[in-house]
C-alpha positions as CSV (number, residue, x, y, z in Angstrom):
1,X,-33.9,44.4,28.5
2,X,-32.7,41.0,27.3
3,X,-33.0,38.5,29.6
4,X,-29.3,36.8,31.4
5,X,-28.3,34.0,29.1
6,X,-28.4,30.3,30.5
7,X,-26.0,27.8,30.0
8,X,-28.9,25.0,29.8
9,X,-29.5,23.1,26.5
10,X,-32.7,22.3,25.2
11,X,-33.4,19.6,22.9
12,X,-36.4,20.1,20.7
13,X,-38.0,16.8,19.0
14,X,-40.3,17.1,16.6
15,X,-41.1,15.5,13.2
16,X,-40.5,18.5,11.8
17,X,-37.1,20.0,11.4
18,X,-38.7,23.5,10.4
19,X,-40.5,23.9,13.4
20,X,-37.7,23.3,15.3
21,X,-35.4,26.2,13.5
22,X,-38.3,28.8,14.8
23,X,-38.3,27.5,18.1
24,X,-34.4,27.4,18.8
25,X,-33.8,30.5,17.1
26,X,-36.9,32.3,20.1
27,X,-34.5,30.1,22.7
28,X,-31.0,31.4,21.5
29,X,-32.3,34.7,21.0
30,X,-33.9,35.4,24.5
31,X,-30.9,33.4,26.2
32,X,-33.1,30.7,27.5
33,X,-31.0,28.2,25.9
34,X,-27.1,28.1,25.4
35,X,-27.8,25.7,22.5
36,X,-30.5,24.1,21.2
37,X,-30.3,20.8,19.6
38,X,-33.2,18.9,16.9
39,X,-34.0,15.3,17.0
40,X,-37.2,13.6,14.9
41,X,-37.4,11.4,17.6
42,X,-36.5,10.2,21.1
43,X,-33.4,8.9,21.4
44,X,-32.0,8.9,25.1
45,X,-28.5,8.5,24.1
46,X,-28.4,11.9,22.0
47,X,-29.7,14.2,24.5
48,X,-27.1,16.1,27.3
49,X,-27.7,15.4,30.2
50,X,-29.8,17.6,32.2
51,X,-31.5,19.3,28.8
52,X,-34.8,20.6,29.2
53,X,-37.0,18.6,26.0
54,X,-39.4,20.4,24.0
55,X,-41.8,17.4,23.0
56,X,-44.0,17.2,20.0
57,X,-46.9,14.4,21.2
58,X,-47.4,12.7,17.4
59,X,-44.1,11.4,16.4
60,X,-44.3,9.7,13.2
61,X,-42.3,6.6,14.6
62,X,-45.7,6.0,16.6
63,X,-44.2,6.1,20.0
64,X,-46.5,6.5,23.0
65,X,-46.8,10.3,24.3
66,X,-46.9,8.7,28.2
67,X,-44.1,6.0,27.3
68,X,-41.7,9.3,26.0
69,X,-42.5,11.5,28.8
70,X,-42.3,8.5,31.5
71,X,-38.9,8.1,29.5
72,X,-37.3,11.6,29.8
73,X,-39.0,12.9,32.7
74,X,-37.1,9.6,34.3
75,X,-33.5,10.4,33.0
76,X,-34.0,13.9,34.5
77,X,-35.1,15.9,31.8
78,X,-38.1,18.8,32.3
79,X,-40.3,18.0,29.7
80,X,-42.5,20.9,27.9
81,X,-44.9,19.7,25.1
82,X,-45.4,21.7,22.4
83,X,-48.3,20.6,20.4
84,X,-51.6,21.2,18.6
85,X,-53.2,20.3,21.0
86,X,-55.9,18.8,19.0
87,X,-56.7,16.1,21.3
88,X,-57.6,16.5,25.0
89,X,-56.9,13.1,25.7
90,X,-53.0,12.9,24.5
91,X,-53.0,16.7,26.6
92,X,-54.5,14.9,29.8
93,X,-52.2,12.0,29.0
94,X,-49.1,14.2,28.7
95,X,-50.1,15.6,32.1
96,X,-49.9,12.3,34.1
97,X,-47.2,11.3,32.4
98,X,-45.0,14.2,34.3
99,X,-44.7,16.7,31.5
100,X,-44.5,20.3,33.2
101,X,-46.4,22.6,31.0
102,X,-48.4,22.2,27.4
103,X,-48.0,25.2,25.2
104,X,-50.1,25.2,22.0
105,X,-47.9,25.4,18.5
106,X,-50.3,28.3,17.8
107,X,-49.3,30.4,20.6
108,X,-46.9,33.0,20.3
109,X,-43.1,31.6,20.6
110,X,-42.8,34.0,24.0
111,X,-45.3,31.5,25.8
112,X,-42.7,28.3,24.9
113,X,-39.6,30.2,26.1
114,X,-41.1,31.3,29.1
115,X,-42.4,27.4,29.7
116,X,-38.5,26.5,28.9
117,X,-37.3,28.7,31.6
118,X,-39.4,27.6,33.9
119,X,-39.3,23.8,32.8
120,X,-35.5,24.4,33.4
121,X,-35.7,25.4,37.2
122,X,-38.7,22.3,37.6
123,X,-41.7,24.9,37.6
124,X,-44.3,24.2,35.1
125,X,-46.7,27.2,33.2
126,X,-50.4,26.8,33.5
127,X,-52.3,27.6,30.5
128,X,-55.8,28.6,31.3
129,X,-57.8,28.8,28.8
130,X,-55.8,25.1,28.1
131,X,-56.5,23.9,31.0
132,X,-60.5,25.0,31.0
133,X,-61.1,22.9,27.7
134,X,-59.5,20.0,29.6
135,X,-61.6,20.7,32.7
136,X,-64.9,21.1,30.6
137,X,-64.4,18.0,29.1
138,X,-64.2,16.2,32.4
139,X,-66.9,17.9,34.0
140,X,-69.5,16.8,31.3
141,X,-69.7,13.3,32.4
142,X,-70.6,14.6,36.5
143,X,-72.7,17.7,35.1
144,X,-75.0,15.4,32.2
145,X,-74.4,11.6,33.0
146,X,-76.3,9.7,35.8
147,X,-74.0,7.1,37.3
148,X,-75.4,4.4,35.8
149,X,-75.3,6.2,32.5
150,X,-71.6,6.6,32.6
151,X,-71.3,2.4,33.3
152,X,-73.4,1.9,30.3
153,X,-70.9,4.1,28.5
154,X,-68.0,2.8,29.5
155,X,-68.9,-0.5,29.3
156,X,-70.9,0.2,25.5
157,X,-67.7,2.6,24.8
158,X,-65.4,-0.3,25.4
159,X,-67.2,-2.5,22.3
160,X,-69.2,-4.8,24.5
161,X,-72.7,-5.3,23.1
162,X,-76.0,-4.0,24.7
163,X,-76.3,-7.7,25.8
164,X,-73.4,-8.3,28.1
165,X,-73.7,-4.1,29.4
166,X,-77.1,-5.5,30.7
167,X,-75.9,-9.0,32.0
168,X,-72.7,-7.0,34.0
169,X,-75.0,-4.2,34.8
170,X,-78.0,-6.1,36.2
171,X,-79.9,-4.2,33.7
172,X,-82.5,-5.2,30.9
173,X,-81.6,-5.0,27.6
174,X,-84.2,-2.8,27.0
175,X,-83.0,-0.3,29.5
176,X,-79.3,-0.3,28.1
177,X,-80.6,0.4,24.6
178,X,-82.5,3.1,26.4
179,X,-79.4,4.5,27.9
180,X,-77.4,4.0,25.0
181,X,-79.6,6.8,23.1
182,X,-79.9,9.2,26.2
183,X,-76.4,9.7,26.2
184,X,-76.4,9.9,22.4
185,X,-78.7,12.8,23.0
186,X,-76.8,14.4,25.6
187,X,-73.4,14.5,23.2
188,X,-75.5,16.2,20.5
189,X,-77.1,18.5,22.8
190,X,-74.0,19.3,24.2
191,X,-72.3,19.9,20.5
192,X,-70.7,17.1,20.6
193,X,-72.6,13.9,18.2
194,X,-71.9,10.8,18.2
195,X,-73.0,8.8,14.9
196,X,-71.3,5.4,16.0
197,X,-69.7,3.3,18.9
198,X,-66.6,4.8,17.7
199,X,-67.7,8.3,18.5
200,X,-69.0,7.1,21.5
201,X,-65.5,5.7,22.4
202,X,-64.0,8.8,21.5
203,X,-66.1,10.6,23.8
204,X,-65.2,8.1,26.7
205,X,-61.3,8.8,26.1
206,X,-61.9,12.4,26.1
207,X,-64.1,12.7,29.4
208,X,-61.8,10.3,31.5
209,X,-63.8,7.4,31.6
210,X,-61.8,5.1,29.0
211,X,-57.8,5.2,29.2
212,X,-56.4,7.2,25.9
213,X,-55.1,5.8,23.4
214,X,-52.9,7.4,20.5
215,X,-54.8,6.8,17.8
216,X,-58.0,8.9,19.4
217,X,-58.6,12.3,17.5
């Protein structure tokens, strides 16, 4: 049985204008949009008032994911992200910014208009196996770090040298380095090297202890 129509819009912006034809023709075809608009970017001006947004994170005008949710989510529009999901960080970030549920561009387009209905009454979608991956990657840090071993990574993490981690740390500079490889050894035990400061920052984004940035994959 087909579900009752809805008079709601949705408004689907993503960089790609073929993804979009997929995903309005699941919305017009269930009912769970009266009409479904495309836009490559967010542009407040162009979207009805009240329309639920589908949100691709990366946009290729390099807006922030938080900034474009805090945006749309303030005007009054339910925001569902449809992504990759290839980064846990932009996910988490998506999340505080007041987006109600993430659905994975590899899922099947039942799981997006079933988050669109819901996003369209304010009720959000758990994913679990989603939400697990996000979970794990926060519960590394309390399950493998000591607290001092997640200063000396925040602080290494952040690009300041072994030198001032020790001096703000009340630590010797021999201990830091010692630290410094500990937790190196606990990423690649865990599956997950690190073969610079850069991989080591990345691993700080995506376990909470460093705010996310865009450009973190």
């Amino acid at each position: 049985m087909t579900p009752p129509a809805t008079s709601r819009t949705v408004t689907i912006i993503d960089d790609h204008q073929v993804i979009s034809l997929g995903v309005r023709s699941a919305l017009l075809d269930t009912g769970a949009a009266a009409e479904a608009i495309w836009l490559p970017a967010v542009d407040p001006a162009r979207i009805p008032a009240g329309s639920v947004v589908v949100l691709d994170l990366r946009l290729n005008d390099g807006s922030s994911p938080h900034d474009n949710i805090t945006a749309l989510s303030g005007a009054g529009h339910p925001v569902v992200v449809y992504t990759s999901a290839e980064n846990p960080c932009l996910v988490r970030e998506a999340i505080a910014a007041g987006a109600l549920t993430i659905v994975r561009k590899s899922a099947p387009l039942d799981e997006l208009v079933e988050a669109v209905r819901a996003a369209a009454d304010g009720e959000s979608v758990p994913s679990p196996d989603w939400a697990s991956a996000l979970d794990a990657d926060e519960d590394f840090v309390a399950r493998h770090l000591t607290s001092t071993e997640a200063g000396v990574l925040t602080h290494y993490a952040s690009g300041a040298t072994s030198g001032v981690v020790a001096r703000e740390m009340g630590l010797a500079l021999s201990t830091v380095n010692t630290y410094v490889t500990r937790i190196r050894n606990k990423y690649r035990a865990a599956g997950r090297p690190v073969h610079s400061r850069v991989d080591l920052f990345r691993r700080a984004v995506e376990d909470g202890l460093l705010p996310c940035v865009c450009c973190c994959s």
